[in-house]
DSSP file (Angstrom, degrees, kcal/mol; ACC not computed):
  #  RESIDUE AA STRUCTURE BP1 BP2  ACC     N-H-->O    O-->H-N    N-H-->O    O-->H-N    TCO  KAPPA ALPHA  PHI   PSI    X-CA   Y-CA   Z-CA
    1    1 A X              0   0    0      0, 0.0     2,-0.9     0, 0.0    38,-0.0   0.000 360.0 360.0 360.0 128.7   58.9   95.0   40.6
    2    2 A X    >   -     0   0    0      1,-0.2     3,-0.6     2,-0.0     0, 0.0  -0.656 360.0-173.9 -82.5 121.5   62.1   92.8   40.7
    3    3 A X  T 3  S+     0   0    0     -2,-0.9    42,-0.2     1,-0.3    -1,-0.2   0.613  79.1  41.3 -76.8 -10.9   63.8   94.8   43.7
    4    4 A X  T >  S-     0   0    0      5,-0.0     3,-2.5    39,-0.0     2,-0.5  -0.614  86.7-175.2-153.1  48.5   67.4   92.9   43.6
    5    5 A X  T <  S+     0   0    0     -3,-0.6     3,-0.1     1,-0.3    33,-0.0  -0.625  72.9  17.4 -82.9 125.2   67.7   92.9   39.6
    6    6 A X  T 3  S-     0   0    0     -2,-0.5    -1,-0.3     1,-0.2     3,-0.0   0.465 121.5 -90.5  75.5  22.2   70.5   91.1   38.8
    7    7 A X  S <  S+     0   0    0     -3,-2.5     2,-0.3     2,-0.0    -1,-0.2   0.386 100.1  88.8  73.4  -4.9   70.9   89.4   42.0
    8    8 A X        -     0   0    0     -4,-0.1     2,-0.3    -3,-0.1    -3,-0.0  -0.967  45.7-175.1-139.8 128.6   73.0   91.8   43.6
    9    9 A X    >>  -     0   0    0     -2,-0.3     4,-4.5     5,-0.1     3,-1.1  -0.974  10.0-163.0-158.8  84.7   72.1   95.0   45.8
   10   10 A X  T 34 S+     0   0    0     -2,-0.3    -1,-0.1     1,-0.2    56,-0.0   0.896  91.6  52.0 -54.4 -28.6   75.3   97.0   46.8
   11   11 A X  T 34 S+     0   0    0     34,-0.2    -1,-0.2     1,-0.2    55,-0.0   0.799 125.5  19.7 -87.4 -18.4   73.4   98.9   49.5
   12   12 A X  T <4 S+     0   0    0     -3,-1.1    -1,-0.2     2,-0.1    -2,-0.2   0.289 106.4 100.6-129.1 -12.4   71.6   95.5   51.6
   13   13 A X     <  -     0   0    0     -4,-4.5     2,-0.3    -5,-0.0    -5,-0.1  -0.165  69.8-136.7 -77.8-143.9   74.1   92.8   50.2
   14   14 A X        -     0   0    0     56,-0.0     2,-0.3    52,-0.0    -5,-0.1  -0.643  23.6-155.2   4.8 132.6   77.1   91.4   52.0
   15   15 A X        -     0   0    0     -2,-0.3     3,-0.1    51,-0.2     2,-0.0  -0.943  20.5-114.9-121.4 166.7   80.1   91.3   49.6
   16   16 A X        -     0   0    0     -2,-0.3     2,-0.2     1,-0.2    54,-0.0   0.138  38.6 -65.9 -69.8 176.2   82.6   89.0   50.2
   17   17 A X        +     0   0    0     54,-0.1     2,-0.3     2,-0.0    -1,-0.2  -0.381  62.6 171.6 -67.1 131.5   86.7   89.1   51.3
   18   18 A X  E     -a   71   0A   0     52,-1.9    54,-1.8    -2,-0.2     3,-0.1  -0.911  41.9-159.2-164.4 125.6   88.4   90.7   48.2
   19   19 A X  E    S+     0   0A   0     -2,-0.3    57,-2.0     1,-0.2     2,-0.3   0.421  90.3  24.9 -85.4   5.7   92.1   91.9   47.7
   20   20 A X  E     +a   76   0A   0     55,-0.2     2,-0.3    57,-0.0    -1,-0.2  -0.839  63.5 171.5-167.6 133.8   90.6   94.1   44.6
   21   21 A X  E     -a   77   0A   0     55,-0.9    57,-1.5    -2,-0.3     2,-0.3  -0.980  14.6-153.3-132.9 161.4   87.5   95.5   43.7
   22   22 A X  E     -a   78   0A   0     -2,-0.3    57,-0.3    55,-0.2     2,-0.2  -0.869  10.4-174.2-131.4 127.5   86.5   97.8   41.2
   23   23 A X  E     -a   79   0A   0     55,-0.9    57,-1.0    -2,-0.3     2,-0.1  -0.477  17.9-178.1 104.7 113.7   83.7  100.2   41.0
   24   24 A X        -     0   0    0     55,-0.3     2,-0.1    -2,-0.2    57,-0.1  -0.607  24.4-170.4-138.7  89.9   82.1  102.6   38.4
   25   25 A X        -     0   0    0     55,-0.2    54,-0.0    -2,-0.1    35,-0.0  -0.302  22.5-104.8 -41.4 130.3   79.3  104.3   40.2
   26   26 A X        -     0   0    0     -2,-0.1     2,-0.6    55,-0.0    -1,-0.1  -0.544  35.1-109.3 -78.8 166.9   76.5  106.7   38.3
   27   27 A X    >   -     0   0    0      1,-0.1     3,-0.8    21,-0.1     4,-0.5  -0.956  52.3 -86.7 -77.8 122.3   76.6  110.3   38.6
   28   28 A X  T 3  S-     0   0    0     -2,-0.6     3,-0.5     1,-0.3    -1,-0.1   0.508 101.1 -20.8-150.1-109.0   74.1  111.1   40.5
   29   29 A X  T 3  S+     0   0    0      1,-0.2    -1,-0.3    -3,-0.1     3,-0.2  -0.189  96.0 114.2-115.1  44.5   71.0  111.5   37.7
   30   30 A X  S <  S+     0   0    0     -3,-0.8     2,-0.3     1,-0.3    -1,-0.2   0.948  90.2  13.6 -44.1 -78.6   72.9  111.9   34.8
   31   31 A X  S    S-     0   0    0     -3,-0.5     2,-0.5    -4,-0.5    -1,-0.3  -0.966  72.8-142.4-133.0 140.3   71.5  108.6   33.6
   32   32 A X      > -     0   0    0     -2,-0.3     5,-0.8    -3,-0.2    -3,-0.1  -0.485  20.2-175.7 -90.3 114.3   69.1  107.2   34.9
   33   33 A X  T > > +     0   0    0     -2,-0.5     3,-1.2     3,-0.2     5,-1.0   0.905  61.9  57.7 -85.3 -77.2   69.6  103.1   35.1
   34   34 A X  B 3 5S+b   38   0B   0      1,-0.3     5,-0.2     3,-0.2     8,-0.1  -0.179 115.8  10.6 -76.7 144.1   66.8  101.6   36.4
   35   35 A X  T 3 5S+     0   0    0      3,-3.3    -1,-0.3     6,-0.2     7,-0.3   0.869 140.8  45.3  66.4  30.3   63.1  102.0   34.8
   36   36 A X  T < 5S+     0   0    0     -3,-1.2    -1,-0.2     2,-0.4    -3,-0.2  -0.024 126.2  22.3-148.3-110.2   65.2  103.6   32.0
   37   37 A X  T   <S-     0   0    0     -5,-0.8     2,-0.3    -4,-0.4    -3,-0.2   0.572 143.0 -14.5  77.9 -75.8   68.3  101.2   31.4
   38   38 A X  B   <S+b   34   0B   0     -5,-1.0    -3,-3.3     3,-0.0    -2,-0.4  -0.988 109.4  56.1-153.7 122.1   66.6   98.1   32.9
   39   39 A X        -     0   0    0     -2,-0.3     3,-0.1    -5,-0.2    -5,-0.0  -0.655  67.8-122.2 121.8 162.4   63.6   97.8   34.9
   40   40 A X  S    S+     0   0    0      1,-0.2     2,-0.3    -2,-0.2    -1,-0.2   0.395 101.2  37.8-124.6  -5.9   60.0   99.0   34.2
   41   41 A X  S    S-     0   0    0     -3,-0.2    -6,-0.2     0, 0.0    -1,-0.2  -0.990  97.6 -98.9-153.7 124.5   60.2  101.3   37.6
   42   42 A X        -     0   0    0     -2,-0.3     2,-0.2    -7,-0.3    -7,-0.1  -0.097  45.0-120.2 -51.8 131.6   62.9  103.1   39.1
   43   43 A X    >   -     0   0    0      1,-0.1     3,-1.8     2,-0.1     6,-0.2  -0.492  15.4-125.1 -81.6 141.0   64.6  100.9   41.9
   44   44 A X  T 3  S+     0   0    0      1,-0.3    -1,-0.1    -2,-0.2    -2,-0.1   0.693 109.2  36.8 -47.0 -24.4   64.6  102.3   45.5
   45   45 A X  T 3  S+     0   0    0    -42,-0.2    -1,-0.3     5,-0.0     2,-0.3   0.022  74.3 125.8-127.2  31.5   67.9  102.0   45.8
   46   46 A X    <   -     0   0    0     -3,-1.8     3,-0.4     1,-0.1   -14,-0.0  -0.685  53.4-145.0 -62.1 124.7   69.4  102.8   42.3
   47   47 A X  S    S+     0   0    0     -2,-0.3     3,-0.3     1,-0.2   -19,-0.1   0.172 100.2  63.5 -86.9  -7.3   72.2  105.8   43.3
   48   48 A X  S    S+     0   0    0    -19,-0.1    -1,-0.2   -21,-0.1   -21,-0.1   0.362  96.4  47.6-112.7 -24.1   71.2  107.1   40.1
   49   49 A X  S    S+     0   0    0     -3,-0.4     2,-0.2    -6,-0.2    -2,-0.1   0.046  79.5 146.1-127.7  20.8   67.3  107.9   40.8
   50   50 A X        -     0   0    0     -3,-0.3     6,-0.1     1,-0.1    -3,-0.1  -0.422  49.7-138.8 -63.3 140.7   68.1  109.7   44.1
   51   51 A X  S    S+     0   0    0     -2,-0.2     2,-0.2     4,-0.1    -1,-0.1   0.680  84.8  22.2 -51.8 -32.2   65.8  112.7   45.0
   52   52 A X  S >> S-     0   0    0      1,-0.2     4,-0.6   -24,-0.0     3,-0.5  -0.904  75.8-123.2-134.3 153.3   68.5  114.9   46.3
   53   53 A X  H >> S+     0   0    0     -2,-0.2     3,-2.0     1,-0.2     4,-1.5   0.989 110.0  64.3 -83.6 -24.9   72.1  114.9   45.7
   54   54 A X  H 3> S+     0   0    0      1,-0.3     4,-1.1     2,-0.2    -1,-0.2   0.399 105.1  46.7   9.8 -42.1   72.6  114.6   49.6
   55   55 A X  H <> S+     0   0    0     -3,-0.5     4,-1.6     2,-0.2    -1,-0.3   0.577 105.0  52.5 -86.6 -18.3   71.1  111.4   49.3
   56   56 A X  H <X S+     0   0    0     -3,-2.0     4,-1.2    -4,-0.6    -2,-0.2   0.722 111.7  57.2 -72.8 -38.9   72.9  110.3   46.5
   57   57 A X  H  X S+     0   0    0     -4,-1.5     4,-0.8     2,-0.2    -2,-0.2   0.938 109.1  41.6 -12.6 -86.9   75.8  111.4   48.9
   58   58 A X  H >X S+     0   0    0     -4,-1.1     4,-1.6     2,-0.2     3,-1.5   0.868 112.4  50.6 -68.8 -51.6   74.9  109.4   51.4
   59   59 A X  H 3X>S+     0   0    0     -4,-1.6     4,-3.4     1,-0.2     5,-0.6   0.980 110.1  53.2 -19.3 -73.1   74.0  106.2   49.4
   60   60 A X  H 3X5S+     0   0    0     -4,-1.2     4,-0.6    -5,-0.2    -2,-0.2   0.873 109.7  48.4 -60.3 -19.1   77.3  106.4   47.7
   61   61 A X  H <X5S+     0   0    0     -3,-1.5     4,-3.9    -4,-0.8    -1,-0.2   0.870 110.2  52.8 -48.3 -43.6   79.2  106.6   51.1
   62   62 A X  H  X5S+     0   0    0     -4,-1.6     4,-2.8     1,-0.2    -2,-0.2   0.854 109.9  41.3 -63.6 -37.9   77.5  104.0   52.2
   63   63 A X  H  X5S+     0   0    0     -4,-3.4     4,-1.1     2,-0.2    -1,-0.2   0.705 117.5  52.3 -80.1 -16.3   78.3  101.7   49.0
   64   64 A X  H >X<S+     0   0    0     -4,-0.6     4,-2.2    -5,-0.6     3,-0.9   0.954 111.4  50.4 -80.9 -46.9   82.3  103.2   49.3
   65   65 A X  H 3X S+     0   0    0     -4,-3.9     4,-4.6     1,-0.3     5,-0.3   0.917 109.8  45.1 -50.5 -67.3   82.0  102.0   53.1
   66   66 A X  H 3X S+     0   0    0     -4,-2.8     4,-1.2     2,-0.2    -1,-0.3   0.894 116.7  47.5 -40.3 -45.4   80.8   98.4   52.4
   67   67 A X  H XX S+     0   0    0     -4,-1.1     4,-1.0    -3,-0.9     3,-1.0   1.000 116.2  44.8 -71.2 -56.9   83.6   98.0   49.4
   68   68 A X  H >< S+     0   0    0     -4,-2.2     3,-0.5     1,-0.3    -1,-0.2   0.875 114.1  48.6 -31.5 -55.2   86.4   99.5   52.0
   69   69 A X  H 3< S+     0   0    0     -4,-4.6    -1,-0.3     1,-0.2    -2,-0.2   0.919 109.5  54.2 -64.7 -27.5   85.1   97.2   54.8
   70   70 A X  H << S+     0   0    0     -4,-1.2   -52,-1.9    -3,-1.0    -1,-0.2   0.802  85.6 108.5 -63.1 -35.5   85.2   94.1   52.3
   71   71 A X  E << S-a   18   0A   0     -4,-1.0     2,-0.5    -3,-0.5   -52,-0.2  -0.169  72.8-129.3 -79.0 170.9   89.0   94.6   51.2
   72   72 A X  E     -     0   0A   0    -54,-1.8     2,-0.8     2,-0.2    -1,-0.1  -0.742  51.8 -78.0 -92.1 119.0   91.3   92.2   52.4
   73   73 A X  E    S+     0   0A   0     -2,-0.5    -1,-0.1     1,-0.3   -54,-0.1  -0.210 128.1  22.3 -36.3  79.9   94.5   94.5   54.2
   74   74 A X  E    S+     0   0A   0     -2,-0.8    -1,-0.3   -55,-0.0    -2,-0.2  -0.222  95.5 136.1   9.0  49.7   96.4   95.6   51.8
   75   75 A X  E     -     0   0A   0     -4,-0.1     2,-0.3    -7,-0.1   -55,-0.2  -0.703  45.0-136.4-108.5 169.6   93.6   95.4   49.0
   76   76 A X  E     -a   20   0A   0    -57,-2.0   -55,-0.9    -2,-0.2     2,-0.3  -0.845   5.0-153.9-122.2 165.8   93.0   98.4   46.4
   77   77 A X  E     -a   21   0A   0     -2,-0.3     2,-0.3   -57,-0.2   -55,-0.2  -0.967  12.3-168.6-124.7 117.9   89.7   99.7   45.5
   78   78 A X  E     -a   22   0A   0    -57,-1.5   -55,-0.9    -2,-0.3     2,-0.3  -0.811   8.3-162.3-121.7 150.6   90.1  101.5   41.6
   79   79 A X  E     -a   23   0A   0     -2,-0.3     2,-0.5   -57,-0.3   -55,-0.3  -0.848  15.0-132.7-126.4 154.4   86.6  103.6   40.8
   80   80 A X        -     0   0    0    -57,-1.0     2,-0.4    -2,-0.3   -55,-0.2  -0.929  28.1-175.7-142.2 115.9   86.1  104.5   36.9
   81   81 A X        -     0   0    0     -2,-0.5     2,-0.4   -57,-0.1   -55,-0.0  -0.956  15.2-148.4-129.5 132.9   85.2  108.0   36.7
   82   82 A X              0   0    0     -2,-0.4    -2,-0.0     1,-0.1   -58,-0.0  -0.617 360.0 360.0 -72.6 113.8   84.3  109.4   33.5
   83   83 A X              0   0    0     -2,-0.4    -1,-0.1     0, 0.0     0, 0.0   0.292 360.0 360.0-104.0 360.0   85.3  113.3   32.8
């Protein structure tokens, strides 16, 4: 199982210094990306293929917390939410 498909892993990577990021997060299990999407087995840390939504919660804090700490002071963060 490739664990870091597509090279990049918001929840264990690093991201770099950035005065703008932008973000479209899944809804919790809405759709289901990996081992659906991509993938032949749902990834552990696909926000999408959480158990609880509580955990989907907390994953997704964690990945707003990492973008927040990454911008540069004054930097914006836009998120794409779908209605």
């Amino acid at each position: 199982m490739n664990l870091n498909f597509g090279g990049f892993n918001i929840l264990t990577d690093e991201l770099p210094g950035s005065e703008f990021v932008f973000s479209h997060p899944p809804y919790h299990s809405i759709i289901q990306y990996s081992g659906n999407m991509w993938g032949k087995e749902a990834h552990p840390d696909d926000l999408s293929h959480c158990p609880t939504y509580q955990d989907f919660i907390k994953k997704l804090d964690l990945a707003n917390a990492k973008i927040y700490s990454s911008l540069i002071n004054g930097g914006y963060h836009a998120i794409l939410l779908v209605m």
